[in-house]
C-alpha positions as CSV (number, residue, x, y, z in Angstrom):
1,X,0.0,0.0,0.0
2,X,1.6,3.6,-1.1
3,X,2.0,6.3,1.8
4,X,-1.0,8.5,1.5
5,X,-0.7,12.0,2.5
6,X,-3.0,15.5,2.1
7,X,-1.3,18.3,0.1
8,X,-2.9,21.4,2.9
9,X,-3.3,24.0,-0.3
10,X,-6.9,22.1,0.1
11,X,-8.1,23.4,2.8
12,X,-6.2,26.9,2.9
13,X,-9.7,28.5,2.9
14,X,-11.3,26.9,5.4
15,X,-10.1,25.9,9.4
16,X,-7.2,27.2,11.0
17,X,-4.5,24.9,10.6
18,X,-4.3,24.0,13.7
19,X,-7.7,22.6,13.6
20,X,-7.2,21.2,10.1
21,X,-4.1,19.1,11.2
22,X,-6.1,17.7,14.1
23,X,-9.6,17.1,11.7
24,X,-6.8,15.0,9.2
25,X,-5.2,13.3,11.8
26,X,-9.2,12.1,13.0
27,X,-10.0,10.8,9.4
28,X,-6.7,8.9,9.4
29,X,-4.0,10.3,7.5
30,X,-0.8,10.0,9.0
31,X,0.9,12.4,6.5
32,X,0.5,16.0,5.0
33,X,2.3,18.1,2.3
34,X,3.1,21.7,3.0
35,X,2.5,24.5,0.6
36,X,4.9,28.0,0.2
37,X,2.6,29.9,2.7
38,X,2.8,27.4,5.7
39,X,6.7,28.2,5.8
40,X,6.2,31.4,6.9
41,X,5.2,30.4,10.4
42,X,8.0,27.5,10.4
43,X,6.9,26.9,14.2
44,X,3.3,27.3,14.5
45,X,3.6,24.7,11.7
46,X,5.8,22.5,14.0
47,X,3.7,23.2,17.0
48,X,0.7,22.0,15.1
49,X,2.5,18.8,13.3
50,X,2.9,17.7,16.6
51,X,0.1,18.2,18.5
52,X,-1.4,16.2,15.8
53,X,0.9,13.9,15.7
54,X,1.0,14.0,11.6
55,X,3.9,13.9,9.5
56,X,5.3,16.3,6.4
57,X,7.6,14.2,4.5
58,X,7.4,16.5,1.0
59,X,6.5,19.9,0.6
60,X,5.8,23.2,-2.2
61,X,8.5,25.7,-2.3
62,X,8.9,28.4,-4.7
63,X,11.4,27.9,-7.0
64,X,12.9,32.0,-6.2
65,X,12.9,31.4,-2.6
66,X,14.9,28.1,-3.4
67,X,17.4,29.7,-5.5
68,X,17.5,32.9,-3.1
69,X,18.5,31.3,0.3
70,X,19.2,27.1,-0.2
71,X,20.6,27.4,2.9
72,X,17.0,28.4,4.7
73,X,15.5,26.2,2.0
74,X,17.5,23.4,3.6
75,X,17.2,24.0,7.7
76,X,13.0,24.5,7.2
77,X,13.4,21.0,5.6
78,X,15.4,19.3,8.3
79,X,13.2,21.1,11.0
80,X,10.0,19.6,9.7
81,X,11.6,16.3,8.7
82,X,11.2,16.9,4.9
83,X,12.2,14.5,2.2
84,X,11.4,15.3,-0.7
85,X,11.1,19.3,-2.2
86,X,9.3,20.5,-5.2
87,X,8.9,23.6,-7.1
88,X,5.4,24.0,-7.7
89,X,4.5,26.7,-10.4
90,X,5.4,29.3,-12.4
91,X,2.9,32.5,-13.6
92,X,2.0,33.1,-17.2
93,X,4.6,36.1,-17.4
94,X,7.2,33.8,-16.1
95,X,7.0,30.6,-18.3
96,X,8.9,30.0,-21.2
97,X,7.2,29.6,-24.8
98,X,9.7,27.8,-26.9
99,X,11.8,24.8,-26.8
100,X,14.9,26.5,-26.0
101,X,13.3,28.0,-23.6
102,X,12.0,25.2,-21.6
103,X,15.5,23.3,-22.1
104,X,17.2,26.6,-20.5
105,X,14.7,26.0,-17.8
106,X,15.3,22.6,-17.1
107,X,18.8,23.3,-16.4
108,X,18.2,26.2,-14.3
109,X,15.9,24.1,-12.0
110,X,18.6,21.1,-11.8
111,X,20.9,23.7,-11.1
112,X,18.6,25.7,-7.6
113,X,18.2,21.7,-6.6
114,X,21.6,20.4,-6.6
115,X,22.1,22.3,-3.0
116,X,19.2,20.5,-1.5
117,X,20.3,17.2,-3.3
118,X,24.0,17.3,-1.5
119,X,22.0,17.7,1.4
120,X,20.5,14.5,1.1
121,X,16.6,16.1,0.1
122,X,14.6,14.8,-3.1
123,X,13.9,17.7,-5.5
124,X,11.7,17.9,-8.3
125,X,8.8,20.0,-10.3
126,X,5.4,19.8,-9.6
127,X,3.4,20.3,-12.7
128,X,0.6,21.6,-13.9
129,X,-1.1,21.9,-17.8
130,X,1.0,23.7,-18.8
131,X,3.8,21.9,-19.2
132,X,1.7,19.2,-20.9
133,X,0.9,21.7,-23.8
134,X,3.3,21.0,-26.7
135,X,5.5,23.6,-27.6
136,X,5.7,25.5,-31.4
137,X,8.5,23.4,-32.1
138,X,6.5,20.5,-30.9
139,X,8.2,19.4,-27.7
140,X,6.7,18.6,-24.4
141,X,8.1,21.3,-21.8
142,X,7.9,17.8,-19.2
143,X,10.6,16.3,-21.1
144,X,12.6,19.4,-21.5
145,X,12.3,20.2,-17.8
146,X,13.5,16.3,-16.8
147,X,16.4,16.7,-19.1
148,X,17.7,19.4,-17.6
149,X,19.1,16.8,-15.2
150,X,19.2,13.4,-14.3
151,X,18.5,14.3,-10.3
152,X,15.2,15.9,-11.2
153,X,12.2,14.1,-10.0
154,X,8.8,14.4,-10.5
155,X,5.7,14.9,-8.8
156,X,3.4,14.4,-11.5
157,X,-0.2,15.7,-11.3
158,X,-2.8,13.3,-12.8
159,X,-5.7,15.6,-12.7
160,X,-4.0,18.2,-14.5
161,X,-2.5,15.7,-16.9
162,X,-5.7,14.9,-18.0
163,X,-6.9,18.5,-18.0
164,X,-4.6,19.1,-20.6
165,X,-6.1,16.3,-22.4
166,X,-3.7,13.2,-22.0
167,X,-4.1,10.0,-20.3
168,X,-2.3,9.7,-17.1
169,X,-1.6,5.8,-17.1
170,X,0.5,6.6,-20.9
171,X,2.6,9.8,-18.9
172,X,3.1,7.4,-15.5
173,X,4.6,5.0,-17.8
174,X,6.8,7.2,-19.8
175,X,7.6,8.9,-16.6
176,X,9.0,5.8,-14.3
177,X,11.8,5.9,-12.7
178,X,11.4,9.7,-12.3
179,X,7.5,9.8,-10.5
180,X,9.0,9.8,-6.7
181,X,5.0,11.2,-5.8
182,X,2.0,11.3,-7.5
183,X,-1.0,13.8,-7.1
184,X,-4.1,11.9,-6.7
185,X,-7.0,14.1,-8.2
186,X,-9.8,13.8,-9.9
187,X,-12.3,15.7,-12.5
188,X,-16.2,15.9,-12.2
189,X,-18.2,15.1,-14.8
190,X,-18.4,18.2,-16.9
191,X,-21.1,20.4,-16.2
192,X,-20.9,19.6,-12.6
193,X,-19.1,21.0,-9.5
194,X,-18.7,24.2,-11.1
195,X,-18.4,25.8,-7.7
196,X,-15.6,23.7,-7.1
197,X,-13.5,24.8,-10.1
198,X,-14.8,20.8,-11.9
199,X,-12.6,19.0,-9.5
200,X,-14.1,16.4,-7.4
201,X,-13.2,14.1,-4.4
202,X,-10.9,11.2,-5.4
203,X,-13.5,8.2,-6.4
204,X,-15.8,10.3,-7.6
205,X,-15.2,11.5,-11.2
206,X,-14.2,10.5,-14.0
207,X,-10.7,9.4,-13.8
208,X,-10.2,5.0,-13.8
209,X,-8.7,4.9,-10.8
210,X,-8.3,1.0,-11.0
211,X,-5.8,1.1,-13.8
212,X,-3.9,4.3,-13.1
213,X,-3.0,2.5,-9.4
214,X,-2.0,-0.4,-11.7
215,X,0.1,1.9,-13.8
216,X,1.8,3.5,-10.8
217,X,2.6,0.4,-8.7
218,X,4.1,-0.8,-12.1
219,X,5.9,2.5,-12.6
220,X,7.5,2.0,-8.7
221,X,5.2,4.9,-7.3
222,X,4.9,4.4,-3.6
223,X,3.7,8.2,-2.2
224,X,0.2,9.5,-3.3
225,X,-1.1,13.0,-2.7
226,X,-4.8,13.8,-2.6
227,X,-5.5,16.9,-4.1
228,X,-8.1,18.8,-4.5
229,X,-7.7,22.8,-5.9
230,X,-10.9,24.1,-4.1
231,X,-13.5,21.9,-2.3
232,X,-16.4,23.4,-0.9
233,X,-16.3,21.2,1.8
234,X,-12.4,20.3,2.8
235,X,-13.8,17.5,5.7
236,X,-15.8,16.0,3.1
237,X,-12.7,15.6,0.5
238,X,-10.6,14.5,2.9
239,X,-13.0,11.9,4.4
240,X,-14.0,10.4,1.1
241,X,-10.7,10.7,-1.0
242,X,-9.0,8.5,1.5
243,X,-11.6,6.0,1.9
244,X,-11.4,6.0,-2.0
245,X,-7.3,5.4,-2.0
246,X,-7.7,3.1,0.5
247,X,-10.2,1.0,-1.9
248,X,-7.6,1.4,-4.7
């Protein structure tokens, strides 16, 4: 059975975190990922892993505050008992449109991780649709970014693979051996959950669960993420995606 953990950005509009850690640790998760804006309360974050007594083995951090201070980057990690680091985004202004582009970017992120690598950390990018979206020259910005060096892992995000209009079992298996984590999220039936942004608890769209857990145990993938981008109801997402993982 993979580790299952809860990526926080969830329920960012909703309880305190305090009170979110402890309402995660009652539905049974044992893990959660952080996101940027938790680090900037390093020990109310501790305080509250804690009291809960959950874990944060992987965590968001931008990829500027990476480059700026890898030093910080590297003693929030240890603090919380990190493992694994990933850069999570980049704004419209900020991403590359060509293949050079992309290529240049790729080393440029191999580059901000090697720090947190001889430090004994996992690093990787965390993607989006973007990056799924061929480029004029017809490239895939995901392979550009992994070649920028053999260190860089992946945390590849299912529901916004198929956003963008691919199946996720074909990218887990032309991914493995680089997917050290996998974002476990899923689409509502279009026309539906529109106050939700069309994402829906795990086990309850439209993705085939069944055979992307195949694909991933065959690809090696042991950590799964449930995501979900904006639930109405952050209890109720947490409560049913795990049952729904747990089923897998």
């Amino acid at each position: 059975m993979p580790r299952i953990s809860y990526q926080l950005y969830c329920s960012r509009n909703h309880l305190p975190l305090a009170e979110t850690l402890q309402m995660l640790a009652a539905t049974g998760y044992t893990e959660v990922e952080g996101y940027g804006a938790l680090l900037d309360d390093v020990d109310m974050l501790k305080a509250g892993l804690e009291a809960s007594g959950l874990l944060m083995r992987s965590g968001h951090v931008a990829l500027d505050d990476i480059e700026n201070d890898p030093a910080g980057t590297i003693a929030i990690a240890h603090r919380l008992g990190l493992e694994k680091i990933f850069a999570p985004y980049l704004t419209a202004e900020e991403r590359p449109t060509s293949s050079a582009e992309w290529t240049a970017f790729g080393k440029r992120l191999a580059a901000a991780g090697k720090p947190l690598q001889d430090a004994g950390l996992i690093f990787g990018w965390h993607n989006h649709d973007f990056e799924c979206v061929p480029t004029p020259q017809g490239d895939t910005p995901l392979d550009l970014i992994i070649a920028g060096g053999d260190d860089i892992m992946l945390e590849l995000d299912l529901g916004w693979v198929r956003r963008a209009g691919f199946d996720p079992r074909e990218w887990i298996e032309k991914y493995a051996g680089r997917i050290t984590t996998a974002h476990i999220k899923d689409i509502a039936p279009e026309g539906t959950c529109t106050d939700e942004d069309g994402w829906a608890d795990v086990g309850h769209g439209t993705l085939d669960w069944a055979s992307i857990h195949s694909a991933l145990q065959a690809a090696g993938v042991d950590h799964y993420v449930v995501e979900h981008d904006n639930p109405s109801d952050d209890q109720r997402f947490a409560a049913r995606s795990l049952a729904s993982v747990q089923n897998f």
